[in-house]
C-alpha positions as CSV (number, residue, x, y, z in Angstrom):
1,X,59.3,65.0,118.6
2,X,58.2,68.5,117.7
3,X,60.7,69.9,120.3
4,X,63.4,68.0,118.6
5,X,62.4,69.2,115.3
6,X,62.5,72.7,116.5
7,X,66.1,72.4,118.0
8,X,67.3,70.7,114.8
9,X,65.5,74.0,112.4
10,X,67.0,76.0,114.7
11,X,70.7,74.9,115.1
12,X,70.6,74.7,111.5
13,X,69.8,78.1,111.3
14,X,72.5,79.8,113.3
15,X,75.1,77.3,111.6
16,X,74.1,78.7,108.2
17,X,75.2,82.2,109.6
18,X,78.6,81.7,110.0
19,X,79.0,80.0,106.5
20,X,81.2,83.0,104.8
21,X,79.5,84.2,102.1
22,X,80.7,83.1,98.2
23,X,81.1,85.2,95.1
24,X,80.8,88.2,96.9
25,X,83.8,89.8,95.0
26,X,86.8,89.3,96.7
27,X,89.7,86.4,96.5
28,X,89.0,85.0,99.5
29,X,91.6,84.6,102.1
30,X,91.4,81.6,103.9
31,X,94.6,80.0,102.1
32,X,97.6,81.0,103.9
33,X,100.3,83.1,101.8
34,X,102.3,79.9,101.1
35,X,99.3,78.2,99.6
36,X,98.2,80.9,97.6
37,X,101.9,81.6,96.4
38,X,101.4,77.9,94.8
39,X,97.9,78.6,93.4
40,X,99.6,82.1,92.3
41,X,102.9,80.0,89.9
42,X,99.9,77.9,89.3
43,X,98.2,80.6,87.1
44,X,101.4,81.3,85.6
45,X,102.2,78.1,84.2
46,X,98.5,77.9,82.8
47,X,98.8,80.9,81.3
48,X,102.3,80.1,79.6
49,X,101.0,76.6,78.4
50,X,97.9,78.5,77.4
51,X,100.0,80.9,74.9
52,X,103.3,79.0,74.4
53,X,104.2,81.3,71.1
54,X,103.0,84.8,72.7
55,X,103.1,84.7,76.5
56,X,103.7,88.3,77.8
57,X,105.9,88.2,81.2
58,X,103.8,88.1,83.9
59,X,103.5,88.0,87.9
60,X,101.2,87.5,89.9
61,X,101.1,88.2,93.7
62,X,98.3,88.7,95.9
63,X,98.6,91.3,98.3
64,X,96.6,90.8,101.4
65,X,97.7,94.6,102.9
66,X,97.8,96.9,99.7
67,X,101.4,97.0,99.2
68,X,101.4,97.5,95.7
69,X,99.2,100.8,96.0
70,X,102.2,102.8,94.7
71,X,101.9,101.7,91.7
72,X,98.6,103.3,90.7
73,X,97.6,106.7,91.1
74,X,96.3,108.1,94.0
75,X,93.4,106.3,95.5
76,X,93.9,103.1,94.2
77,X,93.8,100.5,96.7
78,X,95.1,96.7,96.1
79,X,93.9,95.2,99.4
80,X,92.8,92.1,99.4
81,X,93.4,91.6,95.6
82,X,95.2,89.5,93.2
83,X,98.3,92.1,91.7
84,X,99.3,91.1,87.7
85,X,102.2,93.0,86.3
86,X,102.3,92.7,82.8
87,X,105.7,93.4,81.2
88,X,105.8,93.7,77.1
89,X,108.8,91.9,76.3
90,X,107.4,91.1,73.0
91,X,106.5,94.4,71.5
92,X,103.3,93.6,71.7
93,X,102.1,97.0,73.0
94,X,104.9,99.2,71.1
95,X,103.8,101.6,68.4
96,X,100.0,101.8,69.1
97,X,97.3,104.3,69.1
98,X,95.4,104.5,72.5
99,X,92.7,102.8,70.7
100,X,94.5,100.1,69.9
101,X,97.0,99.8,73.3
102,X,93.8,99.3,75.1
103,X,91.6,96.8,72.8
104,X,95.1,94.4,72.7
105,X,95.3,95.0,76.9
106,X,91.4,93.8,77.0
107,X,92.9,91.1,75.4
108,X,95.7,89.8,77.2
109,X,94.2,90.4,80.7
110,X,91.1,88.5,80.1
111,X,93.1,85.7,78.4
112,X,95.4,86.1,81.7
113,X,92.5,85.8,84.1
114,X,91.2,83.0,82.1
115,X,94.1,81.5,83.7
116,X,94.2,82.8,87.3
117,X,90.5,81.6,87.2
118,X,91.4,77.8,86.6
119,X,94.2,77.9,88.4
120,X,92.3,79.5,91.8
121,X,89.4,76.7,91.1
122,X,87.3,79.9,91.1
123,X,88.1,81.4,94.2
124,X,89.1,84.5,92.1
125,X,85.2,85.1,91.1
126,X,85.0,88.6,89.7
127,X,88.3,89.6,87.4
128,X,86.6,93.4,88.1
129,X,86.7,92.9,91.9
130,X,89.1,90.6,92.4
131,X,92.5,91.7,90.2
132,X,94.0,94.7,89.8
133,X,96.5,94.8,86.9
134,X,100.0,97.1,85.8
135,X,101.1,96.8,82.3
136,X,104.7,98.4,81.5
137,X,106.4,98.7,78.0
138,X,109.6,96.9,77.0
139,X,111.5,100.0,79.1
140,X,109.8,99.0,82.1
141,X,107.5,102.4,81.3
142,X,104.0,101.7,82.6
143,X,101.4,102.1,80.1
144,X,98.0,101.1,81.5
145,X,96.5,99.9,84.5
146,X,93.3,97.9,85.6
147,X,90.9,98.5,88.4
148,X,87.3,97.9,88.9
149,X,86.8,96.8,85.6
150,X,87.9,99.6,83.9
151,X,91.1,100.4,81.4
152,X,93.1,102.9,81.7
153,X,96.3,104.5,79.9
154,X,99.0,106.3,82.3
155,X,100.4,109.7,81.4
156,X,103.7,110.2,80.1
């Protein structure tokens, strides 16, 4: 009986080792790219129905192999996080001191990732780990960028 017991402590043991480890920072990636592209228009709609009188346009794409790296400055890696490219087609962002450009991005983006949360069912854990964001002007002139949980205004 006290072998048994033993066998069963251990088993139990070595199968808790290959449990993957949650909420350590990253979306993880066990979804295929179809699947998350669902989870992905998912957030999208939330966020829409969220904000029906002031969306902002806004994708989302997860890029498992740090594709979107060009659009950051050098250094920047998107690997293995959720990409959000925020488009101002409502002025929002026009006509504001630096101040002010980043308080109202705060703003969106956590009301944005408020969305990508519920839709993901929390598999997005971390919005400073796990999303890395773009914001552009009505021009399409980029204006800001997110990344490990900080804000920060491009150069013009």
């Amino acid at each position: 009986m006290r072998g048994k017991k033993l066998i069963a402590a251990f088993l139990l043991g070595v199968g808790l080792c290959f449990v993957p480890a949650l909420g350590h920072g990253e979306v993880r990636t066990q979804v295929d790219q179809v699947h998350m592209d669902i989870i992905l228009l998912k957030a999208t709609v939330s966020y829409m129905m969220d904000n029906p009188t002031n969306f902002l346009h806004v994708s989302f794409s997860y890029d498992a192999f740090g594709m979107f790296s060009s659009f950051f400055p050098e250094g920047v890696t998107t690997e293995s996080k959720v990409f959000v490219m925020i488009i101002d087609n409502r002025g929002v962002f026009s006509d504001k001191s630096e101040r002010a450009l980043l308080s109202q991005f705060k703003k969106e983006l956590e009301a944005i990732y408020s969305s990508l949360y519920e839709a993901t069912g929390g598999m997005a854990t971390d919005m400073n780990t796990d999303i890395i964001a773009a914001l552009y002007g009505r021009e399409q002139n980029p204006l800001g960028g997110f990344y490990q949980g900080e804000y920060h205004l491009w150069e013009k």
